[in-house]
N, C-alpha and C positions, 0 to 999 in steps of 0.2 A: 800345614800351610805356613810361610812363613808370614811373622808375627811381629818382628821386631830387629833391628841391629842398630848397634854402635860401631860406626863404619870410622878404620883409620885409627885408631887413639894407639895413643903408645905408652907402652908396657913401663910402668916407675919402679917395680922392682921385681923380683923374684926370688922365694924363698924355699928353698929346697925343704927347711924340713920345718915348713908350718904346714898342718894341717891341710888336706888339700881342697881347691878353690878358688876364687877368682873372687878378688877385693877390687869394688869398684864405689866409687865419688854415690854416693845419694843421688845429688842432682842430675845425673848420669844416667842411673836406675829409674830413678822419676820421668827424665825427659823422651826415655826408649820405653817407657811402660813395660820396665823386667822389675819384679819383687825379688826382695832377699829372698833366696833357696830356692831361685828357678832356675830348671835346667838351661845352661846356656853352650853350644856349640864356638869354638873359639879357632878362628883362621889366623896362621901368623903371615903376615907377606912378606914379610923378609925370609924367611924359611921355608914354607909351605906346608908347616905341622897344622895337622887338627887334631881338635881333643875337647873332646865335654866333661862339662865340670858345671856347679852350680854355685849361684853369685855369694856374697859376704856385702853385705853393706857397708862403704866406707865415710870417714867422715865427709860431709857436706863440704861444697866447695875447696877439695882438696890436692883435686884432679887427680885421685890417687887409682891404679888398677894397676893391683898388684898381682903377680900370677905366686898361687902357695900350693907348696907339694911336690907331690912327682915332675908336673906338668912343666916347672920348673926346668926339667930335663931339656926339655922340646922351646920352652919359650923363656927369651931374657930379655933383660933391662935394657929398653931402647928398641925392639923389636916393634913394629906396628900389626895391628892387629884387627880384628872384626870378631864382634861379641854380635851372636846371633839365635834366636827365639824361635820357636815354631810352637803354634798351637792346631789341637784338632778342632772342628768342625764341618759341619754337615756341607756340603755344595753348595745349597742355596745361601748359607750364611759366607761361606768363601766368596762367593759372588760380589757380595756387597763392604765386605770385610774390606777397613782399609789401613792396611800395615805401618808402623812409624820408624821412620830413619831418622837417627842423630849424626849429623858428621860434624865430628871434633876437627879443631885445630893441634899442632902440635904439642903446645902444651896441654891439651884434651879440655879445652873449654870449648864450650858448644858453639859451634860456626855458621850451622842451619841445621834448620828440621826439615825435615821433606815425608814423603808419601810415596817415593817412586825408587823402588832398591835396586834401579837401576841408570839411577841420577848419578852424576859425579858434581862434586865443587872444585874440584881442584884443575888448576888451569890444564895440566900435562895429560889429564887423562879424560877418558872421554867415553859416551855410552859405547855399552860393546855392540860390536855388529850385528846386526839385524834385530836386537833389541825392539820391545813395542813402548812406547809411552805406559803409566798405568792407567792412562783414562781407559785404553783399548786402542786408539789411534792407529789406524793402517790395520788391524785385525782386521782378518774375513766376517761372514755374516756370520755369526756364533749361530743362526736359529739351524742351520746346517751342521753346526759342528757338538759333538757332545765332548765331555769333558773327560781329558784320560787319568785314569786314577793311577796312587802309585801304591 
């Protein structure tokens, strides 16, 4: 289920031959509820690379995420990106489960928190089509519908 992202921030640097990893800001880590050493899946949109790796704690307010390592290869400095979380749990607790979005500004200071990972802030873009609210908004009756697993 997904769990958490850091939607948009952009990449400060990338190190080919540190240790590999993803060095991200504390307050970053804090505000999307990811702990240092959780696996995190990473989208670049400037390129369309994906690649998992797990986080590095970076200094507090530093707005530093750094990509270290191979990943290096696939993502660089200036690149924007989406740091993204998933956890398991049972159905009934997904039900009620309500996921945290951080969307950064350019220089990756916090711009808004949201709930709906499929909000946008930024003027140019917009929810994708046929998109639901996450209250459930325009959903059919759920009490007919079961849930499909993956």
């Amino acid at each position: 289920m997904f769990k958490s992202k850091i939607h948009r921030a952009t990449v400060t640097h990338a190190d080919l031959h540190y240790v590999g990893s993803v060095t991200v800001d504390l307050d970053l880590l804090d505000a999307a509820d990811i702990l240092p050493g959780e696996l995190v899946s990473i989208v670049d949109v400037t390129n369309g690379a994906r690649l998992e790796t797990y986080t590095i704690a970076g200094e507090r307010g530093s707005a530093v995420l750094g990509i270290n390592g191979a990943a290096a290869h696939l993502v660089h400095e200036g690149d924007i990106v989406i740091l993204i979380t998933y956890a398991e749990m049972t159905t009934e607790e997904a039900r009620s489960f309500v996921p945290t979005v951080v969307h950064v500004d350019r220089a990756n200071a916090i711009a808004q928190l949201g709930t709906d990972p499929a909000e946008s802030t930024t003027a140019a873009l917009h929810r994708p089509p046929f998109a639901l609210m996450q209250s459930g908004e325009g959903l059919p009756n759920t009490s007919r519908n079961t849930p499909r697993h993956l």
